[in-house]
C-alpha positions in Angstrom: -34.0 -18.9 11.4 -36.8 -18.0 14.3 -36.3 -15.0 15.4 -38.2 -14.2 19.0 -40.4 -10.6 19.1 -40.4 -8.4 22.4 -43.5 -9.2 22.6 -42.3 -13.1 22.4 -39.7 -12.7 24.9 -42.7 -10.7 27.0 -45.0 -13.7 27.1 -41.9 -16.3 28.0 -41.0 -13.9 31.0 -44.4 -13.7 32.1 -45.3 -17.8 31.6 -41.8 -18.3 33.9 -43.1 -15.7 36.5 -46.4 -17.7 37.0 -45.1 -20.9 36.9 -42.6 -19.4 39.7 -45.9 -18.6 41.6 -47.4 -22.3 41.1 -44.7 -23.8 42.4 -44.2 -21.6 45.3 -47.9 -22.1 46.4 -47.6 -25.7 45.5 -44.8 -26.0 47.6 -46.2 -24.1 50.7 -48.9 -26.3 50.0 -47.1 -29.5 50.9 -45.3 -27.6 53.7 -48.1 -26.7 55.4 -49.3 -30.1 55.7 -46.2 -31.4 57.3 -47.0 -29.7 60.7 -49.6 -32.9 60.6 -47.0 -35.7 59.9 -44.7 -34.8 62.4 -47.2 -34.5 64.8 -48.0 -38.1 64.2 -44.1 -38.8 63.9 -43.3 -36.7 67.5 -46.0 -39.3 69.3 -43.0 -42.4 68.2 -39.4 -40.1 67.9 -38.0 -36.9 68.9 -37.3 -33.9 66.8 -33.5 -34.7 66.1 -34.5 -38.5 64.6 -37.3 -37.3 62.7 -35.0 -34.5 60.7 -32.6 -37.5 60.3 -34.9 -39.9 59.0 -36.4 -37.4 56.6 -33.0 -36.0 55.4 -31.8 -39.5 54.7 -35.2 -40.5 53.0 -34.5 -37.2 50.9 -31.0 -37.8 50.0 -31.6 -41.6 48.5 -34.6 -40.5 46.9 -32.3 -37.9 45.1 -28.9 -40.0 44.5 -31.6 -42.7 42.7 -32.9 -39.6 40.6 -29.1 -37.9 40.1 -26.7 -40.2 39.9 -23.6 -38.5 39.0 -21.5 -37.4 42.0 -19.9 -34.5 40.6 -16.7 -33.0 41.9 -16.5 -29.9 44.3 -15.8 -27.1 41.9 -14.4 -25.4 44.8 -13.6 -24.9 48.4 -15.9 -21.4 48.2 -18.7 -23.0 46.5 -18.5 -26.2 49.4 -18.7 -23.8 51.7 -21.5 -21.9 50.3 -23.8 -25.1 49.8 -22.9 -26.5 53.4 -24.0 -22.8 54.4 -27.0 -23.4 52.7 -27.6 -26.8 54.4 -26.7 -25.2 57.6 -29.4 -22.4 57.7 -31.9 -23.7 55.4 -32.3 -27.5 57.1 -30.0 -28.0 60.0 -30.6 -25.3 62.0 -34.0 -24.0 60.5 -35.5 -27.1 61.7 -33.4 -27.3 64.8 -34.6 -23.9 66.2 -38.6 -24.6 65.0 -38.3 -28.1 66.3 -36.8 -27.1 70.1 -39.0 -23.8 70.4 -42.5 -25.9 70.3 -40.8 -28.1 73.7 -40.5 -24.1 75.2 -43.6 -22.2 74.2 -47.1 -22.6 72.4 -47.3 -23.6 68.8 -49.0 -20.2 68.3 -46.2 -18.3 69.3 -44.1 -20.5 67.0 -46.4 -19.8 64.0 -46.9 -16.4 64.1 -42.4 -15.6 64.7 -42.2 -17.8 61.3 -44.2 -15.9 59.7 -42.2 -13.5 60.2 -39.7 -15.3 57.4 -40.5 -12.9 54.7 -39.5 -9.6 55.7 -36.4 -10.9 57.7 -35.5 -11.8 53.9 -36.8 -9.3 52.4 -34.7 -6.9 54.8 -31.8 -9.2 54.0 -32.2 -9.2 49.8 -32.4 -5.1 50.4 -28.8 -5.4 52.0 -27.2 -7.6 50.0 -28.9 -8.1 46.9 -29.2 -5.7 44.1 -32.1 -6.4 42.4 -34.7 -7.1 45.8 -35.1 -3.7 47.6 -37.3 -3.5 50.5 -40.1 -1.1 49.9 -43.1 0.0 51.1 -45.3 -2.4 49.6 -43.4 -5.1 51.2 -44.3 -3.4 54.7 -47.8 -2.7 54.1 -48.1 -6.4 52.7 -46.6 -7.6 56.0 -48.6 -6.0 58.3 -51.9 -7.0 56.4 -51.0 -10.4 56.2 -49.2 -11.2 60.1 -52.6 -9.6 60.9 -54.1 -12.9 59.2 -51.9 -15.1 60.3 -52.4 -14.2 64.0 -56.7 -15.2 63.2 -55.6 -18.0 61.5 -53.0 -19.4 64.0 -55.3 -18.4 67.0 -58.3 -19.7 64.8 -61.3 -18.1 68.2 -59.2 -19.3 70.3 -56.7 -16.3 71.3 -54.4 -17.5 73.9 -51.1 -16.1 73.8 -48.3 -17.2 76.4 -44.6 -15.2 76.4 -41.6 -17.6 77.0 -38.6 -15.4 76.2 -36.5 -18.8 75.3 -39.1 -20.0 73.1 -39.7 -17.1 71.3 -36.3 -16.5 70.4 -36.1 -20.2 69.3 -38.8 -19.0 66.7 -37.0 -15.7 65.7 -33.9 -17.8 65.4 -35.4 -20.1 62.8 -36.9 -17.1 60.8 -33.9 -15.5 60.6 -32.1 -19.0 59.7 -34.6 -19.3 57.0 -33.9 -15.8 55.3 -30.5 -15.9 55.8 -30.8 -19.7 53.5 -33.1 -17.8 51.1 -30.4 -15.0 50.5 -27.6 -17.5 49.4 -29.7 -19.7 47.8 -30.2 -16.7 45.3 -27.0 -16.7 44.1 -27.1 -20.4 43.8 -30.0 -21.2 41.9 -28.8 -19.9 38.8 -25.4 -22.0 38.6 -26.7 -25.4 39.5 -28.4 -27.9 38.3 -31.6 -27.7 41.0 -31.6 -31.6 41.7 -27.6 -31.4 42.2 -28.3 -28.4 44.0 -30.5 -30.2 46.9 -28.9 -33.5 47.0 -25.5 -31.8 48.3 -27.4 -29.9 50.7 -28.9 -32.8 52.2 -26.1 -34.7 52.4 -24.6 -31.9 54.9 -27.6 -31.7 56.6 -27.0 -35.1 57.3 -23.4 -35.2 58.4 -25.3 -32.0 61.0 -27.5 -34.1 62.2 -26.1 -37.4 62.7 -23.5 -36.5 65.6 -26.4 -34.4 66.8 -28.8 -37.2 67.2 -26.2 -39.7 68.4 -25.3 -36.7 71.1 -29.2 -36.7 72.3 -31.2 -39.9 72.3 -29.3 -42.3 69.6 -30.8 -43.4 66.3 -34.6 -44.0 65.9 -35.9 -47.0 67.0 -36.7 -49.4 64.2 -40.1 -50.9 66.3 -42.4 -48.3 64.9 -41.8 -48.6 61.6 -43.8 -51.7 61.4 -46.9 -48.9 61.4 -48.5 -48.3 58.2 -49.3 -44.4 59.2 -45.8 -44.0 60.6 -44.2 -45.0 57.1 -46.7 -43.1 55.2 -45.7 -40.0 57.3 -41.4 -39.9 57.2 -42.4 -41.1 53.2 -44.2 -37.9 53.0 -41.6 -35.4 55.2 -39.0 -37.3 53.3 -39.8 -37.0 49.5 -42.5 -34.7 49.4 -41.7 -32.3 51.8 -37.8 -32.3 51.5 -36.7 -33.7 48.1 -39.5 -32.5 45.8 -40.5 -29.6 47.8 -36.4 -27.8 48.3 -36.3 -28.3 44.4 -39.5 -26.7 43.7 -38.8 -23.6 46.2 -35.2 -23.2 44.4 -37.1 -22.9 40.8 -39.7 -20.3 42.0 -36.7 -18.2 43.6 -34.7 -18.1 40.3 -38.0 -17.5 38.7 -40.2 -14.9 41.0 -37.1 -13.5 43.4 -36.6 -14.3 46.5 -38.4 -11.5 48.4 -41.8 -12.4 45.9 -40.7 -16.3 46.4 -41.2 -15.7 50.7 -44.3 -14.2 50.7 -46.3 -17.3 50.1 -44.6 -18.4 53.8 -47.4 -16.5 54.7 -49.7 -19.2 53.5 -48.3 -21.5 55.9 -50.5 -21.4 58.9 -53.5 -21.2 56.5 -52.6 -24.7 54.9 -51.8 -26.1 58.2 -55.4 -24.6 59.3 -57.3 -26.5 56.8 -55.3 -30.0 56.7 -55.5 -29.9 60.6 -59.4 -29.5 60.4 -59.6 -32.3 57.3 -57.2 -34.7 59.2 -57.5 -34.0 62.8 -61.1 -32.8 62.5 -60.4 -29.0 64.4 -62.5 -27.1 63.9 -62.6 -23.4 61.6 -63.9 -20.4 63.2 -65.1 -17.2 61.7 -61.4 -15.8 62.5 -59.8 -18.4 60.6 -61.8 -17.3 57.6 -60.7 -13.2 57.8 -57.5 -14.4 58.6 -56.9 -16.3 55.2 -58.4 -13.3 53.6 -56.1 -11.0 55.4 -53.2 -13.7 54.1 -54.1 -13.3 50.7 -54.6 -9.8 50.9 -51.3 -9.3 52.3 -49.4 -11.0 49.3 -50.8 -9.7 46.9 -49.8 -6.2 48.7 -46.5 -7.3 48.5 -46.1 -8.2 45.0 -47.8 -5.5 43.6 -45.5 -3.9 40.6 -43.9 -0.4 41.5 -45.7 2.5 41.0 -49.2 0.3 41.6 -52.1 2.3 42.6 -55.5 1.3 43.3 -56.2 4.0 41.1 -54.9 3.3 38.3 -58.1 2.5 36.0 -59.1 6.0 36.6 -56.0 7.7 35.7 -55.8 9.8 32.5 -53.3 9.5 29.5 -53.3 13.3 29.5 -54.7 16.1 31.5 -55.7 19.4 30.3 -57.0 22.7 31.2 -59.1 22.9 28.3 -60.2 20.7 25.1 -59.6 23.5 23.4 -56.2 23.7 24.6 -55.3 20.3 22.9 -52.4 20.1 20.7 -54.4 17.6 18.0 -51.9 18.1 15.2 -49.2 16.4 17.5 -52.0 13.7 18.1 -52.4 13.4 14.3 -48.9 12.8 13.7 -48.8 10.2 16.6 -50.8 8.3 14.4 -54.6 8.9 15.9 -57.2 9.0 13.4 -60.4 9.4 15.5 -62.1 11.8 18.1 -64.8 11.1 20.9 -66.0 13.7 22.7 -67.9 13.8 25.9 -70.1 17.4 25.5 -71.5 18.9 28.5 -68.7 20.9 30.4 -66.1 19.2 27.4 -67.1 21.1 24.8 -69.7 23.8 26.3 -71.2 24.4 30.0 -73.8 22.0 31.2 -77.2 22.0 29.3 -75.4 24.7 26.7 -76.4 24.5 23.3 -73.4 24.0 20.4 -71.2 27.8 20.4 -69.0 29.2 17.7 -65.6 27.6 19.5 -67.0 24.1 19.1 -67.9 24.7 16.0 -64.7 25.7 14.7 -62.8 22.9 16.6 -64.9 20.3 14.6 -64.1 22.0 11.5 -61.0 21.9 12.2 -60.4 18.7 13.2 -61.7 17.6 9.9 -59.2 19.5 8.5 -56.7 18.1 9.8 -58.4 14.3 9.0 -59.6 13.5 12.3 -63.3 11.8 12.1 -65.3 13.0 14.8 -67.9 11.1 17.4 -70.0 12.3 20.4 -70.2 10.1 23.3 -73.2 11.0 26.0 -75.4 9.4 28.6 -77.9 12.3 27.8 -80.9 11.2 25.7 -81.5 12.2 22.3 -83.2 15.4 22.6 -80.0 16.9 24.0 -77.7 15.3 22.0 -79.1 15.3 18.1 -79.2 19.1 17.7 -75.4 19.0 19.3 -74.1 16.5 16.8 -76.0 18.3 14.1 -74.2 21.6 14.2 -71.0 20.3 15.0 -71.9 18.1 11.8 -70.9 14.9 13.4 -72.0 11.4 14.4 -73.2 10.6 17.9 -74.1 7.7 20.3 -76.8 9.0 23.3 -77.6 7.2 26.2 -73.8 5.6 26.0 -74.0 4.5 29.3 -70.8 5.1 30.4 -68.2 4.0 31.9 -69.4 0.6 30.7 -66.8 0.6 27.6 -69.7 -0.4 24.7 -70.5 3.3 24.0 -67.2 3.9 23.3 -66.8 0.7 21.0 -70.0 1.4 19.2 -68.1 5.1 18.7 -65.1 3.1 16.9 -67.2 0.9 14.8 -69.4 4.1 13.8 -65.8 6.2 12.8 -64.0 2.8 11.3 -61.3 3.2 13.7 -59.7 0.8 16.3 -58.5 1.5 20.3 -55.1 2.0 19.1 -55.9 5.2 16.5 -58.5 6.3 18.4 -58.5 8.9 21.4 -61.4 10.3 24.2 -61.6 13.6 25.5 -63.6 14.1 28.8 -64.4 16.0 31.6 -65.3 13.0 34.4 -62.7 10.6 36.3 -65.9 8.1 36.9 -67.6 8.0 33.4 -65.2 9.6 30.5 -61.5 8.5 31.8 -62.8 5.5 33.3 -65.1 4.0 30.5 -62.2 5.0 27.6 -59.6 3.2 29.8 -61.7 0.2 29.8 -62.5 0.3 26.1 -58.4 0.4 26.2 -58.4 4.3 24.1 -56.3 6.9 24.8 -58.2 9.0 27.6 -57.7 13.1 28.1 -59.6 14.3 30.7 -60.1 18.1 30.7 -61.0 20.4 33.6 -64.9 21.4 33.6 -66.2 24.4 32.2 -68.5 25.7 34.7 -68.7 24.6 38.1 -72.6 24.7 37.7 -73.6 20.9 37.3 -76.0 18.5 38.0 -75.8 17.0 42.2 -75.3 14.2 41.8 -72.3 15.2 39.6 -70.8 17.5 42.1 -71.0 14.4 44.2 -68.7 12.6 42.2 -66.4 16.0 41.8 -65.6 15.3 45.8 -64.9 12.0 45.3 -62.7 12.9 42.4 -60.2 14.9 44.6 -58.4 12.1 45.8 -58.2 10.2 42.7 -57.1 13.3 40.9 -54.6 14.3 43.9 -52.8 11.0 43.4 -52.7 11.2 39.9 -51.1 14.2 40.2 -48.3 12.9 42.5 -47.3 10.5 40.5 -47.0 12.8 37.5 -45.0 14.7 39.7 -42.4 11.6 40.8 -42.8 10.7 37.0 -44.5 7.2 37.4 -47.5 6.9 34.5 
């Protein structure tokens, strides 16, 4: 019998997470090269016959790959998936469609973007799992920031048309409100089944529509290669391939996490439009798609995140001499490394009685014992030799070798082996990079070096959110 590990089940999870966020790239990929086949498409059909043409090129593309017409399981579920079809194709592309007759393709672009936190204010409502949080915000306003220098691309010309606009906001809010329901849909249904039957209503939508307007599309322009290519493209790539993928990397990533890449979209467009149609990409462009990509990673950063987090401590003390290393033994450490000025005595101060006992006494207990110092050997050897321990000088911390050479010196490993310290930037730094247990202990004497008390300032901030979190008990 195979029987799967945490740490088996841990892997899985996190393989299915980035898959989730292939696919959702992958899929904004595609999506954001559509803006360039319908722009071909608008120059032979209107909005209205190019939704129908792609939904039906969608839906036979699907019924050849599916098959089966399986039986509503219910009225409720019917209703949900026609919902579905409503907001996430009918009307999604109905609104985005009508709002570029009314206002500037900008204005459009930038409103869409606005997709993700219309759903992610939505999943916070009526989800229990997707809260809206603070890294959402903050990811928001980095990345619409991008997407206004991508969209405007040097060129910043911005035109208010109240009906347009709200066109745009409609279609946002159309496509979180989609996103939402598709979350509870995902699960249940088999993916391919799951699109088919929402294309099929989008299809009963639009055909009255279209009929309503201008009538079917005229058959004359399908004798052009590029025109095929292009409702090919909208309708298997971009509707049948595309919905599926999106649905995976929302049962996969979340919804909220899923929505973020929408941010990509005017990026994508940027480049296929200067491949394609040869526009060209201004120094805006460029921050922009940084600002983007800035902006989701923001978003999806796990809670309790700091940018900080490298220089945090396992423990802080008040003294090293305060440290409760019988606990530590029992927890299963067997070695020691020591940082020594202001860790074990003030700066420059030879070896004292204190440290002396401490080192006896941690050999008592069965600790092995290593010093760990960017000072040269003059200042070290005669340390180590009273304290009657091994030593590595001119460590060159934080770079995490010193601290490995340390191990390899003692016969221990990173996960018996623990570093006591006095520095955010060097000790707690270097020990979390070797991957050790760090303790950082408050300095001796305030008398140090300059260009140490330079780094003491920029310690404050570091050590003042470290603090906080200990305080709101986040590690």
């Amino acid at each position: 019998m195979n029987f799967k590990t945490e740490r088996d089940l841990e892997m899985t999870t996190d393989r299915k997470k980035a898959a989730g966020h292939i696919l959702a790239l992958l899929t904004i990929t595609v999506w954001g090269t559509t803006f360039v086949a319908t722009k071909t498409l608008l120059n032979h059909y209107d909005a209205l016959q190019i939704m129908l043409m792609r939904f039906f090129i969608a839906w036979v593309v699907l019924m050849l790959f599916t098959r089966k017409v399986e039986r509503p399981q219910s009225v409720k579920e019917e209703l949900g998936i026609f919902a579905l079809s409503l907001s996430g194709n009918t009307l999604y592309y109905y609104f985005e469609n009508t709002a570029l007759t009314y206002t500037l393709a900008a204005n459009v672009s930038i409103i869409l973007a606005a997709a993700p936190v219309f759903t992610a204010a939505l999943a916070h409502v009526f989800t229990r799992d997707e809260k809206l949080s603070g890294r959402t915000w903050a990811g928001f306003f980095i990345a619409i920031a991008g997407v206004v220098l991508v969209v405007f691309n040097g060129t910043f010309v911005l035109k208010l048309n109240p009906l347009g606009d709200a066109l745009s906001l409609l279609a946002a809010l159309s496509w979180a409100v989609y996103s939402v329901i598709l979350k509870s849909y995902v699960g249940r249904y088999d993916n391919w089944i799951l699109t088919r039957k929402m294309l099929f209503y989008a299809l009963l939508l639009t055909v009255p529509a279209t009929l309503w307007d201008k009538g079917l599309p005229p058959l004359s322009p399908l004798a052009r290669g590029d025109v095929i290519f292009c409702l090919l493209f909208l309708g298997v790539l971009g509707s049948a391939v595309c919905y599926i993928t999106w649905n995976i990397a929302i049962r996969r990533i979340g919804v909220v996490n899923t929505n973020n890449y929408i941010y990509l979209n005017p990026f994508v467009t940027m480049i296929c439009a200067a491949i394609v149609l040869k526009e060209p990409i201004t120094a805006a462009g460029v921050v922009g798609a940084v600002l983007i990509v800035g902006g989701i990673l923001v978003s999806e950063l796990p809670k309790g995140f700091s940018i900080f987090s490298s220089l945090y401590p396992k423990q802080y003390m008040d003294s090293t001499y305060e440290i409760d290393f019988e606990g530590l033994y029992e927890a299963g450490y067997r070695g020691v490394l020591f940082d020594v000025d202001n860790t074990l005595v003030p700066h420059d101060a030879p070896a004292d009685e204190r440290s002396i006992a401490l080192f006896e006494r941690l050999r008592e207990i069965g600790f092995s014992t290593c010093l760990i110092s960017n000072n040269k050997e003059p200042r070290v050897t005669p340390f180590a030799d009273a304290l009657k321990t091994i030593y590595v000088y001119k460590a060159g911390k934080p770079k995490p070798g010193g601290y490995r050479e340390g191990m390899r010196r003692l016969g221990t490993d990173k996960s018996n082996t623990l570093f006591v310290g006095d520095q955010l930037f060097t000790d707690v730094w270097g020990a979390n990079l070797a991957g050790i247990h760090s303790i950082l202990v408050k300095p001796m004497n305030p008398k140090e070096e300059i260009q140490i008390v330079l780094k003491r300032y920029l310690e404050k901030p570091v050590l003042y959110c470290y603090l906080q979190r200990q305080r709101r008990g986040l590690r």
